[in-house]
N, C-alpha and C positions, 0 to 999 in steps of 0.2 A: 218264318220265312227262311230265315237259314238254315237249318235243319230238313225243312222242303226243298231247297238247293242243292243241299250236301246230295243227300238220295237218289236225287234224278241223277247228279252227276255219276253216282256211285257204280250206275250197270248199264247206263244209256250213251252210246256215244253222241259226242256233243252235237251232230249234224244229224240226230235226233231227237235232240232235248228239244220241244216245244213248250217249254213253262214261258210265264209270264213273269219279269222281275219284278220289285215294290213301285220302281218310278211306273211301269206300263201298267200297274195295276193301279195306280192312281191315277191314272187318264179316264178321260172321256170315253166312255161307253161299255164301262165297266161297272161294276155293282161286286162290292169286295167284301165279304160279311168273316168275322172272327169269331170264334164260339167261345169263352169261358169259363172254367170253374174255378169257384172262389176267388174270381178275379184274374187269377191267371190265363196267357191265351193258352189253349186246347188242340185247338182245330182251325183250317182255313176253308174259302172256298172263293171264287168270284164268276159271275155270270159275263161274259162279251157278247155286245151286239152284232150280230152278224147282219141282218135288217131287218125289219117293220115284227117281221113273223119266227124268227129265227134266231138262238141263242146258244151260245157255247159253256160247259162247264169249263173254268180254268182253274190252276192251282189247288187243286182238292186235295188236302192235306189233315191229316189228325197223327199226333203223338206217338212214335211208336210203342212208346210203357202204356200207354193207354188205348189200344187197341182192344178188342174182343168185348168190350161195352157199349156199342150199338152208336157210340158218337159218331162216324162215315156214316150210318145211315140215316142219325137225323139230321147232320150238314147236307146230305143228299138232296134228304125229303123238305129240307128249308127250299135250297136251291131250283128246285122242281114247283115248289110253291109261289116263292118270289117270282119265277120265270110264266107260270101260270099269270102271274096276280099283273104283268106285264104288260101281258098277251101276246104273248108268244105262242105260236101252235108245233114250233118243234124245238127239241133242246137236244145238241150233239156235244162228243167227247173226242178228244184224243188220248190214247193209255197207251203205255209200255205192254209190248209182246212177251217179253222176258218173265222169267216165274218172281220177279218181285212186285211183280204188279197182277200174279193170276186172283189173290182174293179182290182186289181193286174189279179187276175184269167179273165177277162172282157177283158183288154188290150192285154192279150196274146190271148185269143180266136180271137179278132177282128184282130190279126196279123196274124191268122194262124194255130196259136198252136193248138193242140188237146189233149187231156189225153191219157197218155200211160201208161204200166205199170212201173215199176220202174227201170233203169237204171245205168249202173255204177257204182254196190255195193250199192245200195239203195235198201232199204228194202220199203214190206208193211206197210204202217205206217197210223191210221186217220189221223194222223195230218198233212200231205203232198198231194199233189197235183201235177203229175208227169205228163211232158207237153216237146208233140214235133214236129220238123214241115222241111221237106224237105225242104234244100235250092234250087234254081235252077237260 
C-alpha cells in the first residue's frame, strides 16, 4: 500500500489522485484481494460497488522489480472473475493519462477495456483515463 501511494503521488497531481487508502479499502462495499509469493504480498487489487450491476477496479497494484511476469494480469483476470462471480454485468476503471501508467492503459485494452466517459461522480479530468468493459 505504501509503495502504491508513493507512485500515484509520484506523476499525479493530487486533485487527480483517485486511489483508495487502507482505511476506505476496508469499508463496506469493497472486495480487497492481495496476491503472494512465498508469502510475501506481490500485488494489490480491490473491486467497489458502484450498484446491483456495476463495479469499479480500485487500487490495482503489482511490485515494480516484479513487473513483466504476467502477475497485473492475473490480479486483473481474478478481478474480472470475482466481479463475474458477483454478478456484475459491467466493471470500470480510472488510470493515469500520463506515460507511467501507458502499460497499465495496454493491460486493460488487451482485456477488453475500452475508454468511456467518466463514471460515478468522476469528472473530465487530463489526467485520467476512464475504462469499461461488459461482463458476460
Amino acid at each position: 500500500m505504501e509503495r502504491h501511494t508513493a507512485a500515484m503521488h509520484a506523476e499525479t497531481p493530487p486533485e487527480s489522485i483517485h486511489m483508495l487508502d487502507a482505511e476506505a479499502l476496508a469499508g463496506p462495499g469493497i472486495d480487497f484481494f492481495v496476491m503472494r509469493e512465498d508469502g510475501r504480498p506481490v500485488g494489490m487489487g480491490a473491486l467497489k460497488r458502484i450498484d446491483a450491476t456495476h463495479a469499479e477496479i480500485k487500487s490495482m497494484h503489482v511490485l515494480a522489480e516484479l513487473r513483466g511476469r504476467g502477475l497485473a494480469r492475473a490480479m486483473l483476470d481474478h478481478l474480472v472473475a470475482s466481479a463475474q462471480a458477483a454478478g456484475y454485468g459491467r466493471l470500470s476503471l480510472e488510470t493515469g493519462s500520463e506515460p507511467l501508467f501507458a502499460a497499465a492503459r495496454g493491460l486493460y485494452e488487451r482485456a477488453g477495456f475500452e475508454e468511456c466517459p467518466p463514471f460515478d461522480g468522476y469528472r473530465l479530468d487530463p489526467n485520467s483515463v476512464y475504462m469499461t468493459r461488459a461482463l458476460g
